[in-house]
N, C-alpha and C positions, 0 to 999 in steps of 0.2 A: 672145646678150645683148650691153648695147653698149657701154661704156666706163663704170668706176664714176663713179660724182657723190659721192662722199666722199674728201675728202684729210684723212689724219690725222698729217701729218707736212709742216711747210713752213718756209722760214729765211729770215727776213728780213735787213738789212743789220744789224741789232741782233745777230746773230752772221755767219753766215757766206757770209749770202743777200747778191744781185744788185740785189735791189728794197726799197725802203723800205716798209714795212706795208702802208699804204694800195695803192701801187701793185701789192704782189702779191697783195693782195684780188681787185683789177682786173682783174688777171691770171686769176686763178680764175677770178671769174665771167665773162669772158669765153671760158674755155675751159670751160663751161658743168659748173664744180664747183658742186654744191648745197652741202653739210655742209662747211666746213672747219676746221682746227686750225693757228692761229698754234705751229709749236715749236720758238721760237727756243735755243739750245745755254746751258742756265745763266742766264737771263734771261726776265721777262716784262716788260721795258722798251716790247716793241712792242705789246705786247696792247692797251692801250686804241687806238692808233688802227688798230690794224686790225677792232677791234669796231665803231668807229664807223664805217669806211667799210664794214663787212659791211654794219650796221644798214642805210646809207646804200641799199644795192644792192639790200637785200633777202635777201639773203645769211645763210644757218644757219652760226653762227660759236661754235666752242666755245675755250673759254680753255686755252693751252697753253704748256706749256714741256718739253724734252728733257735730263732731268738725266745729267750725266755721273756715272758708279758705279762702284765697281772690286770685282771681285770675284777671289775666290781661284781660282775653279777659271777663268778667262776672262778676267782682271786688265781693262781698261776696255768696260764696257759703255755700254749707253743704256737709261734707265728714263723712257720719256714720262710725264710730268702730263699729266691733262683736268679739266674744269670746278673745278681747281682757283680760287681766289682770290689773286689777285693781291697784296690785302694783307697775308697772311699773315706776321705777323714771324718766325716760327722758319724759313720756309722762305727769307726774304728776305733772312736774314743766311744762310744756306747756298750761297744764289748768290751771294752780296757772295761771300765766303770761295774756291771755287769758280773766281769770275773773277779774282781778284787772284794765286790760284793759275797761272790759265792765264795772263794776263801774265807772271809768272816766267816760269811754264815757258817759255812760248815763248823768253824772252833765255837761257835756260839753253841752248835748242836750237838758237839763233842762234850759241851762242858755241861749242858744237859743231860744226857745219856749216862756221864759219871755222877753226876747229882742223884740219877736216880737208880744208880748201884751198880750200871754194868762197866764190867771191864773193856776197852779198846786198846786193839793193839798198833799203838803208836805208829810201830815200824813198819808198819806198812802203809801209814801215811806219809810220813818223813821219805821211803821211797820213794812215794808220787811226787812228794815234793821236789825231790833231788833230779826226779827225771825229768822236771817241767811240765808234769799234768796236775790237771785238777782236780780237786778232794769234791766228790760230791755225794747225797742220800745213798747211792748203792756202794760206795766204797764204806763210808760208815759203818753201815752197814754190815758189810762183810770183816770188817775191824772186828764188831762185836761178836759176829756167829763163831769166826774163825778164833777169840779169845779162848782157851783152854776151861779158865775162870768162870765162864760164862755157859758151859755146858749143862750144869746140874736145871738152872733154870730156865735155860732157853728150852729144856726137855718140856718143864713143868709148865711152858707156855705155849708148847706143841709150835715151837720159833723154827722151823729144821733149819729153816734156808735165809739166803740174805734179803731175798725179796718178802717173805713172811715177816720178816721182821723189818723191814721197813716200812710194809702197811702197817703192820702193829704200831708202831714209834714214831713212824720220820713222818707223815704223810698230813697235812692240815687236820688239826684238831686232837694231832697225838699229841703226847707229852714231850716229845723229843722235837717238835716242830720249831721252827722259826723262819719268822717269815722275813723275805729277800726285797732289798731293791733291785725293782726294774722298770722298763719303759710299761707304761699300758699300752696295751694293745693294738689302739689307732697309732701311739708313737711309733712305735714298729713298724706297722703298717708306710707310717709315714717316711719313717728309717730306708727302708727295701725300694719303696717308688726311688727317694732322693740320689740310692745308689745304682738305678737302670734296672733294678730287681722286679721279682715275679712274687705276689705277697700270699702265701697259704696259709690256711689254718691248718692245724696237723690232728690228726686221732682225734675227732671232736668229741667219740664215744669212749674217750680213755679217759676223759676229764670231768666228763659231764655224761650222767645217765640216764635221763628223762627225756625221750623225745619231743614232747613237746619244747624243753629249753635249750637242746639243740639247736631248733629251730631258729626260734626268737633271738638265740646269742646271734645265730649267723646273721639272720638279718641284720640285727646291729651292726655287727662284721663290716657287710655290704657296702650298707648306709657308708662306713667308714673308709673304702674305699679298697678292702678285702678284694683281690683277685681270683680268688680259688680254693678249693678244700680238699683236703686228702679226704676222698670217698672209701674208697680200696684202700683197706688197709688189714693187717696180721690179725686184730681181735675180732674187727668189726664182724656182723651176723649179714647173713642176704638180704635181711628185711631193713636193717640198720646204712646198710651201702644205698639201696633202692629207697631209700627215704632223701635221701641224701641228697642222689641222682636228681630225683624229682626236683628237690628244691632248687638246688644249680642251675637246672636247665633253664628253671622259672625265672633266679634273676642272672642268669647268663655268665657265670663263674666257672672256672675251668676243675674237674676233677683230677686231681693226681691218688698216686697209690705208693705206699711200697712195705715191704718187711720190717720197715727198724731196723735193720740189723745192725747188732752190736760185739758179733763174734764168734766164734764157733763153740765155745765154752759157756755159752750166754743161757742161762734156764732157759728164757722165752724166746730170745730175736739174733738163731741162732743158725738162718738159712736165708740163702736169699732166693728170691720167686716161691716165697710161703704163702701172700696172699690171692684172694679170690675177686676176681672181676666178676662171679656169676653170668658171664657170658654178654656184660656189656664194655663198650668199646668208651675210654677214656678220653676227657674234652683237654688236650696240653696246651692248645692254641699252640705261642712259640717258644715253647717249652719242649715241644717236639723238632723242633729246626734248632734246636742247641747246637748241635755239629754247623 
């Protein structure tokens, strides 16, 4: 089988993407995506023009957004919206709420990472700022690597890149952590039905790495009214998808897949049609009749 033509998972510059809407439309359908999902982190700022440039292409484009969710047993997850509605005011003011949080946080986290000696380079948040995006763990991040100041010990902490150094720092239980208001889980959940949406869990195995509590979180999930799980996904293993698989089929939840992709300059998620179906055939329901 040959490379999936569905991405259910894409970020434009509107959160923490490389490309502006339109352009990572362009992107897709050039790298010969059929189906895709705008899911930018707490925002559908991008959505209209990445609809109109799908329109434009010819391009099967479903409406989307990736809510950040905290939960007890896994404290922040991701619960993707699909054919959710854009104009939704309960959901709108949840991402207002949401982003103003992740502003905070992020100067809370700045002011931590200077507490604990490194240098950030401002100007390249004050950009983000200036251009209407938001500050979040990988820009930080890349604040610190990219500081001049901060070379001698980023060596001595074998730090190279921005993503090493945000597992080292940003990530629960580092020292640069702080932790975000957001809806839990089932809120989301609840969020996504209220605005006509499709409710997934996204990367279950990016957050959580014990099969067995995979499991159990989903269930939970279900119980809660979870419509589907990104099975297929860029990290996930064959054994990790086909576990997955199993359980969906069990309580009747739809499998979606896609790359992340967040750019072409991106370390990791930085192709799209990178992930592996292992040669089984994904459950969209009407998620696949988006057109």
């Amino acid at each position: 089988m040959g490379a999936p033509t569905f991405e259910f998972q894409s970020h434009s510059t509107y959160s923490d993407g490389e490309l502006s809407p339109a352009a990572l439309v362009q992107a897709a359908a050039t790298a010969g995506v059929e189906l895709l999902a705008l899911t930018d982190h707490d925002t559908t700022d991008g959505v209209a023009e990445a609809a109109h440039e799908a329109s434009r292409l010819g391009l099967d484009f479903v409406t989307g957004v990736e809510i950040s969710a905290l939960d007890p047993g896994a404290q922040d997850l991701h619960i993707c919206g699909y054919l959710i509605d854009p104009a939704s005011a309960a959901l709108g003011e949840q991402l207002r709420r949401s982003r103003a949080d992740r502003e905070d946080r992020s100067e809370r986290m700045a002011t931590a990472l200077t507490e604990l000696g490194w240098a950030i380079d401002r100007e390249q948040l004050k950009a983000r700022n200036a251009a209407g995006q938001t500050i979040g763990r990988p820009h930080l991040a890349q604040a610190v690597v990219s500081h001049p100041n901060n070379a001698t010990r980023l060596a001595s902490e074998q730090l190279d890149n921005p993503s090493a150094f945000l597992v080292a720092y940003l990530i629960e239980g580092r020292p640069g952590f702080r932790e975000r208001l957001a809806p839990t889980v089932t809120e989301a959940i609840d969020l996504i039905h209220a605005a006509g949406g499709v409710a997934v869990w996204a990367h279950p195995f990016w957050d959580i790495d014990a099969d067995p509590e995979v499991l159990a979180t989903l269930e939970r999930f279900a119980a809660g009214g979870l419509d589907g799980v990104e099975a297929f996904y860029v990290t996930h293993t064959q054994a990790q998808t086909e576990l997955l698989l199993t359980r969906c089929a069990e309580l009747g939840l739809l499998t979606t897949g896609s790359s992340d992709f967040h750019g072409p300059d991106h370390r990791q998620f930085n192709h799209f049609r990178a992930f592996e179906t292992y040669g089984h055939t994904p459950t969209l329901g009407r998620l696949a009749r988006a057109a």
